[in-house]
C-alpha positions as CSV (number, residue, x, y, z in Angstrom):
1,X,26.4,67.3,20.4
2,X,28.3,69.8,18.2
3,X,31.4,67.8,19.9
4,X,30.2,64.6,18.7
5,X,29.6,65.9,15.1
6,X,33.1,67.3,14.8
7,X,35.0,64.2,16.4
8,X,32.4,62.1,13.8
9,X,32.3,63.6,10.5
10,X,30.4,60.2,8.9
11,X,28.1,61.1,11.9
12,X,27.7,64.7,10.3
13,X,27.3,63.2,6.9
14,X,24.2,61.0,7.8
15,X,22.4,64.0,9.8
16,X,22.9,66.5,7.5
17,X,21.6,63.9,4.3
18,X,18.9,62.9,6.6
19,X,18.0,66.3,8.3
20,X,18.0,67.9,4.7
21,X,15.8,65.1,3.0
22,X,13.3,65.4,6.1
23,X,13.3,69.3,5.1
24,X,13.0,68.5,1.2
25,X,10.0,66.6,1.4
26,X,7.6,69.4,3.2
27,X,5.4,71.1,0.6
28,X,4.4,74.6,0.2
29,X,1.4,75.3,-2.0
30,X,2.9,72.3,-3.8
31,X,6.2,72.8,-4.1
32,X,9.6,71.4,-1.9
33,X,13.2,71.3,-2.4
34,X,13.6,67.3,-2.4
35,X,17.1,66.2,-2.6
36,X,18.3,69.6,-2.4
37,X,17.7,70.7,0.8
38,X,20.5,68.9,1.9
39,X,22.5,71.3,0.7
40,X,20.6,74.3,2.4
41,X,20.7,71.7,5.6
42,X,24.6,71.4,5.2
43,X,24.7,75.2,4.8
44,X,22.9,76.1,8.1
45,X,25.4,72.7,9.8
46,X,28.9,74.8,8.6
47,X,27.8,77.8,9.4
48,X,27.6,76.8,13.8
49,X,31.1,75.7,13.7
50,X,34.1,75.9,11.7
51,X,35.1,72.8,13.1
52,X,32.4,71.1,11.6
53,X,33.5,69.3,8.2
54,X,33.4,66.2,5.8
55,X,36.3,64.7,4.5
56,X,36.6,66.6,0.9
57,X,36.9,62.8,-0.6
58,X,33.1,62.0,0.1
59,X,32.3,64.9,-2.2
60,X,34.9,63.7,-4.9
61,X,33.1,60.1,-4.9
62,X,29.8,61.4,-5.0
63,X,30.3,63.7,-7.5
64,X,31.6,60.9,-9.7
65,X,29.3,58.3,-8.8
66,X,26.2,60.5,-9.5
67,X,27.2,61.8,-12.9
68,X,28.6,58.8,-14.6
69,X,25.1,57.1,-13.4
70,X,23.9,60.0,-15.4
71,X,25.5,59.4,-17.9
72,X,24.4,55.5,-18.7
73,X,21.2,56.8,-18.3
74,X,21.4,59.4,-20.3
75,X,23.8,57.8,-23.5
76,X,21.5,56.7,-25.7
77,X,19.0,59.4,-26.2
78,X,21.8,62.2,-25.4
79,X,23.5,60.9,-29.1
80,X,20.2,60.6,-30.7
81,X,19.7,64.0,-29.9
82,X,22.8,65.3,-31.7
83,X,22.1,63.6,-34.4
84,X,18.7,65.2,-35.1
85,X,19.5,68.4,-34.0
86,X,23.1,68.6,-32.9
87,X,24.3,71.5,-34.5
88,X,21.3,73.4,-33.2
89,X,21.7,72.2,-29.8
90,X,25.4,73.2,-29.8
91,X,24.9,77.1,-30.7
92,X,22.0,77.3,-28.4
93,X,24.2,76.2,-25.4
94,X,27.3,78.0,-26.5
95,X,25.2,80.9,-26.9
96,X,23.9,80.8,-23.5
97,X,26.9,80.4,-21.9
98,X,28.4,83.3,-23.6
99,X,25.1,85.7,-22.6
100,X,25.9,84.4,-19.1
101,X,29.5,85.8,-19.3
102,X,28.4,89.1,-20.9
103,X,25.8,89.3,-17.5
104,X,29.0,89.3,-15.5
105,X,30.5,91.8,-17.3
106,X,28.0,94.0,-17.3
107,X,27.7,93.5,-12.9
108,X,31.0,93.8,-12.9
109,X,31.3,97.4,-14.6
110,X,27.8,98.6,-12.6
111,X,28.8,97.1,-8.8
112,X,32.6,98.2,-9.3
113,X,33.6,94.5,-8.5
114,X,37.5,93.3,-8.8
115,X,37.9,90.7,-11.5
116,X,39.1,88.1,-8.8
117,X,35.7,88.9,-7.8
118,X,33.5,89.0,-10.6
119,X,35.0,85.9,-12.0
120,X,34.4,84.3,-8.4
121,X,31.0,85.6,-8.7
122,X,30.6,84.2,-12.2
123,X,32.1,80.3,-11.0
124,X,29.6,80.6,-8.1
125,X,26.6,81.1,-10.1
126,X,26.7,78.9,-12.3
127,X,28.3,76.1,-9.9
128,X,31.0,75.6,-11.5
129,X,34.0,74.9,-9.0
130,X,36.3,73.7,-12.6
131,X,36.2,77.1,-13.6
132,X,37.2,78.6,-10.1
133,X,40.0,76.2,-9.8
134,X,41.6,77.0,-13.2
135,X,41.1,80.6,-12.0
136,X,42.9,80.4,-8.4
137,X,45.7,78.2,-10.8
138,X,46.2,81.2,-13.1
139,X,46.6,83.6,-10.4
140,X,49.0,81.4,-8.2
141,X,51.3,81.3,-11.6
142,X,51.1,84.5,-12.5
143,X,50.5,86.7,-9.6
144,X,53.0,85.5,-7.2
145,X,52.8,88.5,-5.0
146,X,49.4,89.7,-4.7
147,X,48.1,86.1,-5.6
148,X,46.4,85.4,-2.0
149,X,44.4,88.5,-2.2
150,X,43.4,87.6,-5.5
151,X,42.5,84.2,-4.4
152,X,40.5,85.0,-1.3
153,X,38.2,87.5,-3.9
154,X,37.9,85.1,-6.0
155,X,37.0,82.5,-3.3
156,X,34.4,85.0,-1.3
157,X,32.8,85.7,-4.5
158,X,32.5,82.4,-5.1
159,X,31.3,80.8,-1.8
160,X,28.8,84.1,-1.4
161,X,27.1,83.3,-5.1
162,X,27.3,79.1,-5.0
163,X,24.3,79.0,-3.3
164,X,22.1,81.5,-4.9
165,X,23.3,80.0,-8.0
166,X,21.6,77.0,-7.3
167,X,18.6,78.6,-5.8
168,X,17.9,80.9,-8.5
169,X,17.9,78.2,-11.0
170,X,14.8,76.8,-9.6
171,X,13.3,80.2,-9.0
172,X,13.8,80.2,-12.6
173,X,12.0,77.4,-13.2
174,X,9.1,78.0,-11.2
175,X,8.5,81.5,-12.6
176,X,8.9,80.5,-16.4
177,X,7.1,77.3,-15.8
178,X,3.9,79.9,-14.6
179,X,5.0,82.0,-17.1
180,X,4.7,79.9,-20.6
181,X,1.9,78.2,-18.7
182,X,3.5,75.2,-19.0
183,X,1.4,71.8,-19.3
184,X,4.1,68.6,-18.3
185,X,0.8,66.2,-19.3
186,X,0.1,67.6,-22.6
187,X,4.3,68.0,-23.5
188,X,4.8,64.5,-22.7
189,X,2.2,63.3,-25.0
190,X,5.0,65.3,-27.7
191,X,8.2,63.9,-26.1
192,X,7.0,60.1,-26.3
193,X,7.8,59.7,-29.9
194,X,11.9,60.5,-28.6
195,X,12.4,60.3,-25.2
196,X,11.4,56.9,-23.0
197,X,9.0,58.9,-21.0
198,X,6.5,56.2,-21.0
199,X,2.6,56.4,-20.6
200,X,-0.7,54.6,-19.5
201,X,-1.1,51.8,-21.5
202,X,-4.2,49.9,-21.9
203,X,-6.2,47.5,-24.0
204,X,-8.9,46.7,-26.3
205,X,-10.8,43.7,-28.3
206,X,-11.7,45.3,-31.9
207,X,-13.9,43.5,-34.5
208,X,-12.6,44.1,-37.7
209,X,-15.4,45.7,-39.8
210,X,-13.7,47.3,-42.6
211,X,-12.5,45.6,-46.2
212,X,-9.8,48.1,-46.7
213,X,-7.7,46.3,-44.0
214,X,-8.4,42.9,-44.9
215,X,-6.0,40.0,-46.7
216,X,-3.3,42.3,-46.9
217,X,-0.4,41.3,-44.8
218,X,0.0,43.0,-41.0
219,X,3.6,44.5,-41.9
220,X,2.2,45.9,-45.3
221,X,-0.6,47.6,-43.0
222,X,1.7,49.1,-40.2
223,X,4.0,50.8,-43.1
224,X,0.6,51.9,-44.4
225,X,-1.2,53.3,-40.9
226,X,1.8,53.8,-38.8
227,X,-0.4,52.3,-35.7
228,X,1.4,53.1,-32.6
229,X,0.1,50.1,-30.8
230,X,0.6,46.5,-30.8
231,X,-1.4,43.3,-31.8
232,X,-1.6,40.4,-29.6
233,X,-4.3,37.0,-29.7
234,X,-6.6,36.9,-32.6
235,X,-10.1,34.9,-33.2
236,X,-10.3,33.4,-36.6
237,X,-12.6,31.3,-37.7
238,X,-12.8,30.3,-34.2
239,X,-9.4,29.2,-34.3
240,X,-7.8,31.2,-31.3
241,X,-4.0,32.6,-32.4
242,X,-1.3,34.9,-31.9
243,X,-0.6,38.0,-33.9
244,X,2.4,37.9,-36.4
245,X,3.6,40.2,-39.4
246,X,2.4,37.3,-42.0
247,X,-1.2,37.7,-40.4
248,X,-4.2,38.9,-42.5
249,X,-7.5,39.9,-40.9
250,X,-10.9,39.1,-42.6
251,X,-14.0,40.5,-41.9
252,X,-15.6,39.4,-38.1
253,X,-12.0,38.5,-36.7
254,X,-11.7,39.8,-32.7
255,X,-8.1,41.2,-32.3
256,X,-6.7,42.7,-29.0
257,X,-5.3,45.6,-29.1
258,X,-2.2,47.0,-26.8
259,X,-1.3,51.2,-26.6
260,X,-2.2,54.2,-25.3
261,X,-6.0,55.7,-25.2
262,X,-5.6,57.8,-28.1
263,X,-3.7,55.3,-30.5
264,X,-6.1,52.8,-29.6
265,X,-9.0,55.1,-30.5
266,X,-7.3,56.0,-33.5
267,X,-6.3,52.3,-34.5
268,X,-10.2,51.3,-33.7
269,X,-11.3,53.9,-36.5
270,X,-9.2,51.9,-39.0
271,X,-10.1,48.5,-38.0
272,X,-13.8,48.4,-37.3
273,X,-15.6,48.8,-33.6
274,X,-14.8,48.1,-30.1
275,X,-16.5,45.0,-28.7
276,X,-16.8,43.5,-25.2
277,X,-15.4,40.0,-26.1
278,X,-14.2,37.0,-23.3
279,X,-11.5,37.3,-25.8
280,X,-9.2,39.2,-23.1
281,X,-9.7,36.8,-20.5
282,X,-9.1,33.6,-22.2
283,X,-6.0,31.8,-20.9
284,X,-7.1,28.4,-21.9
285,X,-4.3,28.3,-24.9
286,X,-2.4,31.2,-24.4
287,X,-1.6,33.0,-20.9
288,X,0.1,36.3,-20.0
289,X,3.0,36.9,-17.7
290,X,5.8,39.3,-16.6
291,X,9.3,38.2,-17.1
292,X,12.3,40.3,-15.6
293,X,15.3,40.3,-17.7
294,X,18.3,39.0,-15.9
295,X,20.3,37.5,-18.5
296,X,23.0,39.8,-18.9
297,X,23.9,38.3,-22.3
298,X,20.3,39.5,-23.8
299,X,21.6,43.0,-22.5
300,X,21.9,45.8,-24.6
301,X,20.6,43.7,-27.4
302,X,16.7,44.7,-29.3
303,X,14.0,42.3,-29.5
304,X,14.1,41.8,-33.0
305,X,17.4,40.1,-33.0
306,X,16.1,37.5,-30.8
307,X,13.9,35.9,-32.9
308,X,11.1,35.4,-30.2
309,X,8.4,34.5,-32.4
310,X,10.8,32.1,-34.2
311,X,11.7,30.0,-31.2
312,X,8.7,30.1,-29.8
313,X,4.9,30.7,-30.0
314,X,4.8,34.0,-27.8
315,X,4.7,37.7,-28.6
316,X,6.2,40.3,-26.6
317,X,3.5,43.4,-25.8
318,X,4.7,45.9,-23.6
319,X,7.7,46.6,-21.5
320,X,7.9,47.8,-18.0
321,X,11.2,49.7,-17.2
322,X,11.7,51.3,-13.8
323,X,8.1,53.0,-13.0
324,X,7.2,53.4,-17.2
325,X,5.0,51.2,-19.4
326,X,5.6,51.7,-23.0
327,X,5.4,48.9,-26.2
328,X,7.7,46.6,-27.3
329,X,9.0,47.5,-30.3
330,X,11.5,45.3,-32.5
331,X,14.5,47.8,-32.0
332,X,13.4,47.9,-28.3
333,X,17.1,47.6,-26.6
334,X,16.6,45.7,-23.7
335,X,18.3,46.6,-19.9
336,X,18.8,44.8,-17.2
337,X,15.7,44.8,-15.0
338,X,13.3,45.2,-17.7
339,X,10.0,43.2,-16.9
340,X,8.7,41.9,-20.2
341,X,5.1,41.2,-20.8
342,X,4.5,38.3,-22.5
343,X,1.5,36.6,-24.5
344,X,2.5,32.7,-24.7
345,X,1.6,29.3,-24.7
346,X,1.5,27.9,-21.1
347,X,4.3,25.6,-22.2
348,X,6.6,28.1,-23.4
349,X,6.9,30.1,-20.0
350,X,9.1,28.2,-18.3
351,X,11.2,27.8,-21.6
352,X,10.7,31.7,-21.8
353,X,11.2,32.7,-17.9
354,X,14.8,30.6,-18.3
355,X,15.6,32.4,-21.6
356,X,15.5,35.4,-19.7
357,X,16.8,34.8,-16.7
358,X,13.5,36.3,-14.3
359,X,15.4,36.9,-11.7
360,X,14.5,39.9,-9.3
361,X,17.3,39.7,-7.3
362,X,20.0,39.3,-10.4
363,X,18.5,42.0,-12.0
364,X,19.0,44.5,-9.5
365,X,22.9,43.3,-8.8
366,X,25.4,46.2,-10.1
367,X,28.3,44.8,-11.7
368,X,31.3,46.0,-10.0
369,X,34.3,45.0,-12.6
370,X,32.5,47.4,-14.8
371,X,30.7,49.6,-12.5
372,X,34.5,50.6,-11.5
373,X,36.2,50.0,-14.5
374,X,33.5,53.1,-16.2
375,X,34.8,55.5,-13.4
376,X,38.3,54.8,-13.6
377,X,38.3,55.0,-17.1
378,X,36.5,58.4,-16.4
379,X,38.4,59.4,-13.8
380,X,41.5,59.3,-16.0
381,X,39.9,60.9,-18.8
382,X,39.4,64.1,-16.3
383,X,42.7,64.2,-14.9
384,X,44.1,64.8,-18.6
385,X,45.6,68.5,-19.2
386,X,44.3,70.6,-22.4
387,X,46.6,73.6,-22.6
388,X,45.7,75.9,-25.7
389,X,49.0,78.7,-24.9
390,X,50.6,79.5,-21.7
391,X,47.3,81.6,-19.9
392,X,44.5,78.8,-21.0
393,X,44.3,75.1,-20.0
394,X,41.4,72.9,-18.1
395,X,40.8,69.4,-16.7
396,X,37.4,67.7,-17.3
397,X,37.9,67.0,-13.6
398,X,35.4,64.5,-11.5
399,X,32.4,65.3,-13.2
400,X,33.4,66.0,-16.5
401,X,35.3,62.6,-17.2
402,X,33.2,60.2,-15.8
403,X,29.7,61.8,-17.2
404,X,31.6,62.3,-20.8
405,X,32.8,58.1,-20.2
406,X,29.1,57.4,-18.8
407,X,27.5,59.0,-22.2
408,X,29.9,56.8,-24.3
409,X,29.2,53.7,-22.6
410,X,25.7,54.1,-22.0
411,X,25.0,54.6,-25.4
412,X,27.0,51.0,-26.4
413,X,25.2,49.4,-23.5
414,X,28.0,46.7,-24.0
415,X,31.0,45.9,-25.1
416,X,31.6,41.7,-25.8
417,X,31.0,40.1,-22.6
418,X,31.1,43.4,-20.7
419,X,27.5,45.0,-19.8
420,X,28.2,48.8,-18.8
421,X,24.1,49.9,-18.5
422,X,22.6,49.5,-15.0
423,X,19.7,48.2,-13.8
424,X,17.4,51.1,-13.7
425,X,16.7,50.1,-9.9
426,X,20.7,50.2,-9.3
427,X,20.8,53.5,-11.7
428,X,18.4,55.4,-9.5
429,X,19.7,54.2,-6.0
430,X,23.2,55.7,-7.4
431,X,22.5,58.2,-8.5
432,X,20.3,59.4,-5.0
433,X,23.4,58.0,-3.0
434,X,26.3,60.6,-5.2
435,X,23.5,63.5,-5.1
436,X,23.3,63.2,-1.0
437,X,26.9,62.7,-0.5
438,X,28.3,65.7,-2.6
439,X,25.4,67.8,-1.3
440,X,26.1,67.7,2.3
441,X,29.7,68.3,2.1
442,X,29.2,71.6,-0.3
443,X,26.1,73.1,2.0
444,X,29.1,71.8,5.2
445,X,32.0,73.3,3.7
446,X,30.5,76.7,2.4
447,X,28.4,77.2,5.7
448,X,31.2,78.8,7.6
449,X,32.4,80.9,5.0
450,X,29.0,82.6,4.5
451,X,29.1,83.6,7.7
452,X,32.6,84.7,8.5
453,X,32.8,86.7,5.5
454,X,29.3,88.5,6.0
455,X,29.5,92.2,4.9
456,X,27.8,94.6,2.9
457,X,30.0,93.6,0.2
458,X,28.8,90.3,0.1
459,X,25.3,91.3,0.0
460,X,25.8,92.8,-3.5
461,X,27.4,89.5,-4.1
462,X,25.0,87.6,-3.5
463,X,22.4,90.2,-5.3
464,X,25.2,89.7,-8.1
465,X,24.9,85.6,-8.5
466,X,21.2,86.2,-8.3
467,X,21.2,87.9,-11.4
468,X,23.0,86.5,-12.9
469,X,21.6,82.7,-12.7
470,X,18.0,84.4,-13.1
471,X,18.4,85.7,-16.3
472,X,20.3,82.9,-17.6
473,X,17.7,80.6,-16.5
474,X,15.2,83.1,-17.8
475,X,17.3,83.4,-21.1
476,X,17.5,79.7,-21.4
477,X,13.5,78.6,-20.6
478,X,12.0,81.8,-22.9
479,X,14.4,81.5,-25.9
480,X,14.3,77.4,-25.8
481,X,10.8,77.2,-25.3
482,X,9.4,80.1,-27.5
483,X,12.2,80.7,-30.2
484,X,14.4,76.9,-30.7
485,X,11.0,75.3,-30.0
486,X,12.6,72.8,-27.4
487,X,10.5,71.3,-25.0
488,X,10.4,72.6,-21.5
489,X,11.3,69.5,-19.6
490,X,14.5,69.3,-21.7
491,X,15.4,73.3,-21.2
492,X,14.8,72.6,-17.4
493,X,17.7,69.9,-17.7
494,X,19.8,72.2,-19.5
495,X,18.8,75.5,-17.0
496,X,20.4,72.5,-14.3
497,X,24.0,73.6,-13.5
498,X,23.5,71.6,-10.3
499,X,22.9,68.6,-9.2
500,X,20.0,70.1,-6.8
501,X,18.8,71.9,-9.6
502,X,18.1,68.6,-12.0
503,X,16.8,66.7,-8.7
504,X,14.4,69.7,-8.2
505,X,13.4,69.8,-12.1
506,X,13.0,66.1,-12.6
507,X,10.7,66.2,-9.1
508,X,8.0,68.6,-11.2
509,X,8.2,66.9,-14.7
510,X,7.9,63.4,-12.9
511,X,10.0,61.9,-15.8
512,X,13.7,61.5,-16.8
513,X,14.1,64.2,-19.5
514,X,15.4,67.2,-17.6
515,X,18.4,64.3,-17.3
516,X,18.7,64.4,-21.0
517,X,19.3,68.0,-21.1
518,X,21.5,67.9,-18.4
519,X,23.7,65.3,-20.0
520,X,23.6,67.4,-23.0
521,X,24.6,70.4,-22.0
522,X,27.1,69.5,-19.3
523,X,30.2,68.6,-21.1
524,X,29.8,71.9,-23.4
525,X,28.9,74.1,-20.6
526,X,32.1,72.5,-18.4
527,X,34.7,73.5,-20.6
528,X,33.2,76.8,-21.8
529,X,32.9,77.8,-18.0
530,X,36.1,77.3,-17.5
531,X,37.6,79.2,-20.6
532,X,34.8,82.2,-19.8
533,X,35.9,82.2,-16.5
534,X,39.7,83.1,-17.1
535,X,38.7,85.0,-20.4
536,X,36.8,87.3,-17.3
537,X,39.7,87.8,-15.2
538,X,42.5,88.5,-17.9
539,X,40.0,91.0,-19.9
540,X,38.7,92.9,-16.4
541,X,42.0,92.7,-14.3
């Protein structure tokens, strides 16, 4: 069998992704690995037989595959971010990074470690093979005689502490989550008004019962209430209608009413009293349905500048995108995929489904002129050389290009013609697909060298990496969450040096900020890796 699995390394991919997601899915008092037990599975693989390896290509593709997918996804509320708080976010992470160097210095001056080895030990931890490389390239230049000593320090530090790096982070996690008492429900009722977290949307018939609200125009009363819900068919005069911003409710009008529990119950308080009315089951003029947006020139473009209610008698009321429900709002930019909730005259839906394409299968497509025209365009981006003096220069690399290219092109969703988003189907499948790839040929690749170079040495090694990814995880979550005031789920993203990690933190939040940390922080934390990481060895050798 091992035979087979050398002579077949695709064979070796597939068991090991397949093996390792088996693992990831058992729970223990509530808790599993997921994706990233393939790289504990790939681990355990290497370490039978040297012989046993993947082609180091798979884990190039992967690696760019899953973190430009990141980055589309992540683009638009990644630069939304900075703009609020940029500044903020910027000395945060910077500040991190550098109490994560100072960590190693400190090991590094109790253990007795070489800098070859403490800077190994420092890549390792905090996953960052960048930062190794631009540490074995310094050495090769300017250590020509002792330079493979050097390099295989460096390289057993690193391959010792890689995998406690990752595993520490989500011991991290899991400790300060218990720690802060953290409630994911209750913070996600904070992160709806800026990330698309989505939430349980339902609906209610309200009689209007209060003067205050009446004859004055529905737009004049939003900017006045700021109701977070919307307004769909109205009875007036027992003339049955549809919602716009010109309308203007009188006393004994029956509205329905689209949002979330609370905003409904809040809205109701405004309006009048909840009423059990056939109101929400009439179809005989207007009827409800679910389009799916597969027109890929309504891409990337909001719902206001498509004049809907112009063109047609129909209002748009919620939005589902991927597993999430959340309302339509005018600047709601629309992705491929999207299924659109529509109240409408029965004649209008056809008009309405063709508008928007409402096709399953088209929506789910990926478009492979841009698809591969992002990643190459990222691809050369990290093979570009920044030099600052003869001792300090870094690539962006495959992950640093294409996730910088993927946060720049998600966030203009299109460019002319060209649609660079994904459908969030497409997105997700990616995204899985680059995650299991680069995992298995890490956990392969390391496997053997855990073994091979097993020593008391590498035991404090690996004690080393523990320490320090748990105290930068535990710097990161506790000063985040109780001094910046940033929310949990987005600290977890940015705690995520790994792949594994942000699989492992997006599994327990159940929604897609963690991503939004980890798109944040990644560029910053790329480059200053690297720089700490030669900064280590020059100041300690």
């Amino acid at each position: 069998m091992i035979q087979m699995l050398i002579d077949y390394p695709l064979l070796l991919l597939f068991t090991v992704a397949s093996l390792g997601y088996l693992f990831g899915s058992i729970k223990l008092r509530g808790n599993s690995l997921g994706v990233a037990a393939v790289l504990f599975t790939g681990l355990a693989f290497g370490a039978l037989d040297a012989r046993l390896q993947i082609p180091q290509i798979i884990f190039l593709l992967g690696l760019s595959i899953y973190v430009y997918s990141i980055g589309l996804s992540s683009g638009p509320s990644f630069f939304d971010s900075y703009k609020k708080n940029g500044v903020r976010d910027f000395l945060f992470a910077t500040s991190m990074l550098l109490f994560s160097g100072l960590v190693a210095v400190g090991l590094w001056a109790l253990f007795g470690f070489s800098a070859a080895t403490i800077t190994g030990i420092y890549a390792g931890s905090t996953t960052n093979t960048p930062a190794l490389a631009g540490v074995l390239d310094y050495i090769n230049n300017a250590f020509p005689d002792a330079g493979e000593s050097l390099i295989n320090q460096a390289v057993i530090g690193y391959s010792f502490s890689y995998p406690m790096g990752v595993l520490g982070g989500m011991i991290g996690i899991v400790l300060m989550e218990k720690f802060l008492k953290i409630n994911y429900a209750e913070e996600n009722k904070i992160l709806k008004k800026n990330y698309p977290v989505g939430g349980s949307l339902s609906s209610a018939t309200v009689e209007v019962g209060k003067a205050a609200i009446c004859n004055i125009q529905l737009r004049d009363l939003q900017k006045t209430y700021d109701w977070n819900i919307n307004f769909g068919r109205m009875m007036q005069d027992g003339e049955l209608s549809l919602t716009n911003w010109d309308t203007r409710f009188q006393v004994g009008d029956t509205i329905m009413l689209v949002g979330e529990k609370e905003a409904l119950n809040d809205a109701i308080k405004d309006i009048g009293k909840r009423v059990d009315s056939p109101l929400a089951h009439d179809r005989q003029y207007f009827d409800v349905s679910r389009i799916f947006v597969s027109n890929q020139m309504l891409v990337g473009r909001s719902l206001a500048s498509l004049n809907i209610t112009e063109k047609y008698n129909a209002i748009v009321t919620r939005i589902r995108r991927g597993d999430m429900d959340f309302l339509a709002k005018g600047d709601t930019v629309l992705e491929l995929g999207d299924r659109i909730r529509f109240i409408a005259r029965r004649e209008d839906l056809r008009e309405l489904s063709n508008y928007f394409g409402d096709s399953y299968r088209q929506s789910s497509k990926v478009n492979l002129f841009s698809f591969g025209l992002g990643i190459g365009l990222g691809l050369i981006l990290g093979s570009i050389e920044f030099s600052f003096g003869d001792t300090l220069s870094f690539k962006l690399g495959y992950a640093g290009g294409p996730l910088i290219v993927g946060l720049i092109l998600g966030a203009l969703r299109r460019t002319g013609p060209v649609v660079w988003s994904l459908p969030y189907s497409a997105n997700v499948m990616l995204q899985q697909l680059g995650l299991m790839l680069l995992l298995a040929v890490v956990g392969v690749s390391s496997g053997r060298a855990l073994v091979e170079n097993l020593s008391i040495e590498s035991l404090w090694i690996f004690l080393a990496s523990g320490v320090i990814s748990l105290l930068t995880a535990f710097a990161i979550l506790f000063v985040g969450y109780k001094v910046v005031k940033m929310p949990f789920s987005l600290l977890m993203g940015m705690v995520s040096n790994q792949p594994a990690i942000l699989e492992f933190a997006t599994s327990r939040t159940k929604n897609r900020v963690p991503t939004f940390g980890y798109a944040m922080v990644f560029p910053i934390a790329l480059i200053f890796k690297i720089v700490i990481a030669q900064v280590l060895f020059l100041l300690l050798n």
